[in-house]
DRENDO-1510 file (C-alpha; in Angstrom, 1 decimal, always signed):
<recs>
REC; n; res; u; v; w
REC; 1; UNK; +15.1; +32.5; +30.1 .
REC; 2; UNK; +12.9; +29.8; +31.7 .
REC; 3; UNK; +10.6; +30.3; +28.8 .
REC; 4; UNK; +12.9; +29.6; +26.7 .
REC; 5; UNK; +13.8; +26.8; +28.4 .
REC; 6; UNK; +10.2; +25.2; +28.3 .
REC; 7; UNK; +9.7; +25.8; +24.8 .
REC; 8; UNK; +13.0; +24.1; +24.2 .
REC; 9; UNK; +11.9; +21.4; +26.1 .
REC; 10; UNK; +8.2; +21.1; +24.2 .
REC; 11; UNK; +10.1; +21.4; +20.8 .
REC; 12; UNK; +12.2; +18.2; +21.5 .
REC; 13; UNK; +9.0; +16.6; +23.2 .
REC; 14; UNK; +6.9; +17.2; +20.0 .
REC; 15; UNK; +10.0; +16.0; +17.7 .
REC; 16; UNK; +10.1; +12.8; +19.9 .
REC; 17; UNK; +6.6; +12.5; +19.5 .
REC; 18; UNK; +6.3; +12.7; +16.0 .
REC; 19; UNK; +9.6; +10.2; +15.5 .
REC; 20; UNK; +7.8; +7.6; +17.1 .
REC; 21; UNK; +4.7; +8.3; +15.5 .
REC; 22; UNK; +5.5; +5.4; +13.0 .
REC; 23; UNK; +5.7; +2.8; +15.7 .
REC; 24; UNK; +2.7; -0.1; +15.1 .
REC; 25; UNK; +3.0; -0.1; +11.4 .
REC; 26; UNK; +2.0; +3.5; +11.0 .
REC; 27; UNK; +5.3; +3.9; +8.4 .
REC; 28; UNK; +4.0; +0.9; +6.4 .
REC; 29; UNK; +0.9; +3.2; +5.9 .
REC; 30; UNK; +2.5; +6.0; +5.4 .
REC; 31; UNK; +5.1; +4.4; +2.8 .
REC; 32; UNK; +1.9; +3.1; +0.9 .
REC; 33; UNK; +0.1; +6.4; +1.0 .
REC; 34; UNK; +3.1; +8.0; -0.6 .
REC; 35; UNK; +3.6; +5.6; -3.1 .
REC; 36; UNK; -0.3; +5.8; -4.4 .
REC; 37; UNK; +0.4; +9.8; -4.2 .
REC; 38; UNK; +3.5; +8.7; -6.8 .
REC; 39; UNK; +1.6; +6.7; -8.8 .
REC; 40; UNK; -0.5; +9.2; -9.4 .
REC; 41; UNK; +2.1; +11.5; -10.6 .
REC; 42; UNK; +2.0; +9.4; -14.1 .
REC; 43; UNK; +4.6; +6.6; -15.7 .
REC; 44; UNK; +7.6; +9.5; -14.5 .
REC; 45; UNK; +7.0; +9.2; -10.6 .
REC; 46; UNK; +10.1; +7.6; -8.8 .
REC; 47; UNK; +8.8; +4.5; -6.8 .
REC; 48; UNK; +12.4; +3.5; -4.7 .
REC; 49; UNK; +12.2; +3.1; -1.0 .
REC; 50; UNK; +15.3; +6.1; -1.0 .
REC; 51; UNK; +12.1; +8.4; -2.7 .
REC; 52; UNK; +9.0; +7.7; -0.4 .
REC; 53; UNK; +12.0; +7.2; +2.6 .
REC; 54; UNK; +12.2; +10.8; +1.9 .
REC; 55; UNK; +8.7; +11.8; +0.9 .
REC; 56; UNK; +7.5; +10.4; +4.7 .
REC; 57; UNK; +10.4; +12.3; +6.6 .
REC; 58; UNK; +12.6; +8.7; +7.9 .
REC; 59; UNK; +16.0; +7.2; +6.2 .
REC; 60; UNK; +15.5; +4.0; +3.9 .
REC; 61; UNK; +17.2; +2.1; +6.5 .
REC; 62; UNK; +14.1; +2.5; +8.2 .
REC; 63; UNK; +12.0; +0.9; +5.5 .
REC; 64; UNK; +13.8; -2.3; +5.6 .
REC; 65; UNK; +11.4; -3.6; +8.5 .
REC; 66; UNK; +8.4; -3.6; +6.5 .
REC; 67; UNK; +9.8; -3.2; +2.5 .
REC; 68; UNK; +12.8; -5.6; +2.6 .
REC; 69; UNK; +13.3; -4.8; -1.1 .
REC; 70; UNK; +11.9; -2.4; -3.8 .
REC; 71; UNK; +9.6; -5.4; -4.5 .
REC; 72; UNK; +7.9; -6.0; -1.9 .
REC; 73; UNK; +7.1; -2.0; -1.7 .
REC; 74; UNK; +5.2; -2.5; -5.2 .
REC; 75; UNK; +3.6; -5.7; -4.0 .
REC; 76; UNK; +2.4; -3.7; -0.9 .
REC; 77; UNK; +0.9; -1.0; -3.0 .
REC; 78; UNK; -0.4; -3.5; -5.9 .
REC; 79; UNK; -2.3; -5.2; -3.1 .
REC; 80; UNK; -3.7; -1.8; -1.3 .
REC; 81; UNK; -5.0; -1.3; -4.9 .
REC; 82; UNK; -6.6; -4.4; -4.9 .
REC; 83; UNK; -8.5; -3.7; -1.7 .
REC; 84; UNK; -9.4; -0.3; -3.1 .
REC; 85; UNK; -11.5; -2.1; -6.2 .
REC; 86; UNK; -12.8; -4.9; -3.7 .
REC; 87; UNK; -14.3; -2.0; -1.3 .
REC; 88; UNK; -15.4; -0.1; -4.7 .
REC; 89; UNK; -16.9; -3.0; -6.1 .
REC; 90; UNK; -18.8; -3.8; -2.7 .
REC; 91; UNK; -20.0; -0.3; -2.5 .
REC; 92; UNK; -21.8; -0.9; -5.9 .
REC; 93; UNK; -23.3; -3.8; -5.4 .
REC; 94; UNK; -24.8; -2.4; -1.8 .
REC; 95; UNK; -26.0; +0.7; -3.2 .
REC; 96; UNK; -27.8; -1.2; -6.5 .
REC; 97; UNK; -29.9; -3.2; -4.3 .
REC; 98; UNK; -27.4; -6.9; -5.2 .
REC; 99; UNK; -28.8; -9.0; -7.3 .
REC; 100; UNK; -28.7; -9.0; -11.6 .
REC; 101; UNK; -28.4; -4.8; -10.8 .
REC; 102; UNK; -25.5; -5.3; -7.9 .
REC; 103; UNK; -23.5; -7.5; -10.3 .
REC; 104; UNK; -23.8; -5.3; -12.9 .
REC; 105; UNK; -22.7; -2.5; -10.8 .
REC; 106; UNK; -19.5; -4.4; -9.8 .
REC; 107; UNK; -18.5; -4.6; -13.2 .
REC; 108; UNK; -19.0; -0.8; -14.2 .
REC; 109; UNK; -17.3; +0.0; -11.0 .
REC; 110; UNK; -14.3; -2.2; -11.9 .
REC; 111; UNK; -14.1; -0.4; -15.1 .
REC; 112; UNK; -14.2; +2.9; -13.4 .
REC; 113; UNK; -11.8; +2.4; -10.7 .
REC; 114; UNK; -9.3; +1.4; -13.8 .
REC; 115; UNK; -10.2; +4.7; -15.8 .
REC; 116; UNK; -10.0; +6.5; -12.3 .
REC; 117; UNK; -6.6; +5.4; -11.3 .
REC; 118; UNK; -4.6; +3.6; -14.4 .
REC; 119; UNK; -1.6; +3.6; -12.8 .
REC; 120; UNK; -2.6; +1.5; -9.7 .
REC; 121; UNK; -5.0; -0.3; -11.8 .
REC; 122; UNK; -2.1; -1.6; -13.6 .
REC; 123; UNK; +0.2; -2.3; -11.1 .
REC; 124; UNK; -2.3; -4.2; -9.4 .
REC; 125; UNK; -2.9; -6.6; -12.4 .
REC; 126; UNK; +1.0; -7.0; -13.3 .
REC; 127; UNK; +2.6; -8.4; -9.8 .
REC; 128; UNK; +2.8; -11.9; -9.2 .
REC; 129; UNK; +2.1; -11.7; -5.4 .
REC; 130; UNK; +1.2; -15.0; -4.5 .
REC; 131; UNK; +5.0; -16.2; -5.2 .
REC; 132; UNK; +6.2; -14.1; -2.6 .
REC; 133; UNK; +3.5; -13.7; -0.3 .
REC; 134; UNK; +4.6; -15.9; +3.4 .
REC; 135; UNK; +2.5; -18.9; +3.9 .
REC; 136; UNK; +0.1; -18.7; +1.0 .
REC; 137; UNK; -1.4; -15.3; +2.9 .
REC; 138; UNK; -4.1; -13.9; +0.8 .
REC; 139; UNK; -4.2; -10.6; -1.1 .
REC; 140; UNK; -6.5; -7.7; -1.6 .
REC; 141; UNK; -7.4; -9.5; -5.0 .
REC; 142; UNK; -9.7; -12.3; -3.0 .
REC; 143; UNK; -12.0; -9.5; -2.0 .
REC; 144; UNK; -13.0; -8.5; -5.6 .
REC; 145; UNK; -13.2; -12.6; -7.0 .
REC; 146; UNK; -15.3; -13.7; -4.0 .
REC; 147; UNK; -17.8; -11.0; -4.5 .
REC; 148; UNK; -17.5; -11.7; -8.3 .
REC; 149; UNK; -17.8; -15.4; -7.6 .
REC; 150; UNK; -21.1; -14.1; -5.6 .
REC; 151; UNK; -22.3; -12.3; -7.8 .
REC; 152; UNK; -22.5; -15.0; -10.8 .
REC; 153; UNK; -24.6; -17.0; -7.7 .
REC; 154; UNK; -27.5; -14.3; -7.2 .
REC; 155; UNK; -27.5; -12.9; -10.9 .
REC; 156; UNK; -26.9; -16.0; -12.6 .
REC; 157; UNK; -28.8; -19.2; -10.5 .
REC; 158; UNK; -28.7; -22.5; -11.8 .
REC; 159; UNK; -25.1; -22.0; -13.7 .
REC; 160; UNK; -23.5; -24.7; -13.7 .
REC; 161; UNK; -20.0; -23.8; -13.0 .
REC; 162; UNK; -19.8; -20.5; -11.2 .
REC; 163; UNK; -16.1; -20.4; -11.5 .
REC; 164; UNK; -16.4; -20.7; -14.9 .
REC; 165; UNK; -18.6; -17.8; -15.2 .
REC; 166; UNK; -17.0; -15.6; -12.9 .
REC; 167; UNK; -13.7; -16.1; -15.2 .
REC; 168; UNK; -15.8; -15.0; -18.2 .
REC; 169; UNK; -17.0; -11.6; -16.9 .
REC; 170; UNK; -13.7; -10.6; -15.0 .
REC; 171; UNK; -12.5; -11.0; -19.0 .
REC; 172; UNK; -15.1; -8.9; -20.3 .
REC; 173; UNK; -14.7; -6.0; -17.7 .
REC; 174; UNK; -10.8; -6.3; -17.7 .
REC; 175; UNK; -10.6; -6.4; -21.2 .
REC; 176; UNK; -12.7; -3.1; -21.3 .
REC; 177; UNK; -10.9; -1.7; -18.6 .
REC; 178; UNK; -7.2; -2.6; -20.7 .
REC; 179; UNK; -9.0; -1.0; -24.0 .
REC; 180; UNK; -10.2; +2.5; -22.8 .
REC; 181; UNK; -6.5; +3.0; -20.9 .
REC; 182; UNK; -4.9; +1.8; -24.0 .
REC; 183; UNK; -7.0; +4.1; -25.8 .
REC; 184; UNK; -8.6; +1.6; -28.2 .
REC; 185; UNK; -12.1; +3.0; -27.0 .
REC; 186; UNK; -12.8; +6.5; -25.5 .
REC; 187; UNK; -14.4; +6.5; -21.8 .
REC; 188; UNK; -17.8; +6.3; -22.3 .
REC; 189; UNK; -19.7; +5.6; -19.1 .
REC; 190; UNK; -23.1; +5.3; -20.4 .
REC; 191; UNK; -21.5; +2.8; -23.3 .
REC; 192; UNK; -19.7; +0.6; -20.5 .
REC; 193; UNK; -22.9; +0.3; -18.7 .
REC; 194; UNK; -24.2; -0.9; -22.0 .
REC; 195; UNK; -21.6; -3.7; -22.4 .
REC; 196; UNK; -20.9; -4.6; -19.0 .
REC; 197; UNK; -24.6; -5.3; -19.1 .
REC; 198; UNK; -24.7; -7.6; -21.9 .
REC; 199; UNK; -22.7; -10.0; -19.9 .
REC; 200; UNK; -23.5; -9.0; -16.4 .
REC; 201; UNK; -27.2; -10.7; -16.3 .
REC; 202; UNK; -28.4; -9.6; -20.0 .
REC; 203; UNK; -29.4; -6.3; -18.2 .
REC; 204; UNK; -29.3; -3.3; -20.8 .
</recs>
């Protein structure tokens, strides 16, 4: 009986436990990683807060702290997909050395990540974040355009408007990226290398 008793006791312990294991913005994470996990589910995957409410084990109501609305959930997950290319992008550029090579790796890796995950890709490049976002607070976006914006500085020296320049290679790889998932062009890595590269420093 007094066995009984204690497991009793550690059950309700370890439910108590994992009930306040969302305290500190763990449920925002959570919320987010269950929303990517949708996402990749395809164009049918349900993204309310009800669904992931239920798909992280808490009731909506206990969204409302960090998701006021079903909008601000997408902006949250648009701007975790932001930081995903930024971190991608940076990767790339470390592990080619920076440089004419680095930038051209940014842009095949921003072309990737698109191919890799369409569904966050475009939900990244479809919210208007900066309407809603509290005291002009930046997004994951300003990661991947200052490294762009640094990039055009060390493969391209001497241009003479680097914001200029940045603008015209985010079209190019964008523009790729919105061709091969509208399947205009097959994916083609070796190709994309081959175009990014005609922009990205003149590098073949």
């Amino acid at each position: 009986m007094m066995a009984n008793k204690d497991n009793s006791v550690n059950i309700k312990s370890g439910a108590a436990k994992a009930a306040g294991a969302y305290h500190h913005g763990d449920l925002r994470a959570a919320v987010i990683a269950a929303g990517l996990r949708r996402l990749e589910q395809g164009d049918g995957a349900e993204l309310g807060l009800r669904a992931l409410a239920r798909d992280v084990g808490v009731s909506a109501t206990a969204l409302y702290r960090h998701f006021p609305d079903k909008e601000a959930l997408l902006d949250a997950l648009a701007d975790e997909g932001l930081r995903r290319l930024g971190a991608l992008q940076a990767q790339a550029w470390l592990k080619a050395g920076g440089a004419v090579a680095g930038f051209k790796a940014t842009g095949i890796a921003y072309v990737r990540f698109a191919h890799d995950e369409p569904a966050l890709f475009r939900l990244s490049f479809t919210r208007q974040m900066s309407e809603r976002s509290p005291d002009g607070a930046s997004d994951g976006g300003e990661v991947a355009y200052n490294l762009l914006r640094a990039g055009v500085g060390e493969a391209l020296p001497g241009v003479e408007d680097p914001d200029t320049a940045a603008l015209h290679a985010w079209a190019l790889v964008h523009g790729l990226a919105m061709l091969i998932l509208d399947r205009r062009i097959e994916w083609d890595e070796v190709k994309v290398a081959e175009v990014v590269g005609l922009t990205f420093g003149g590098v073949g």
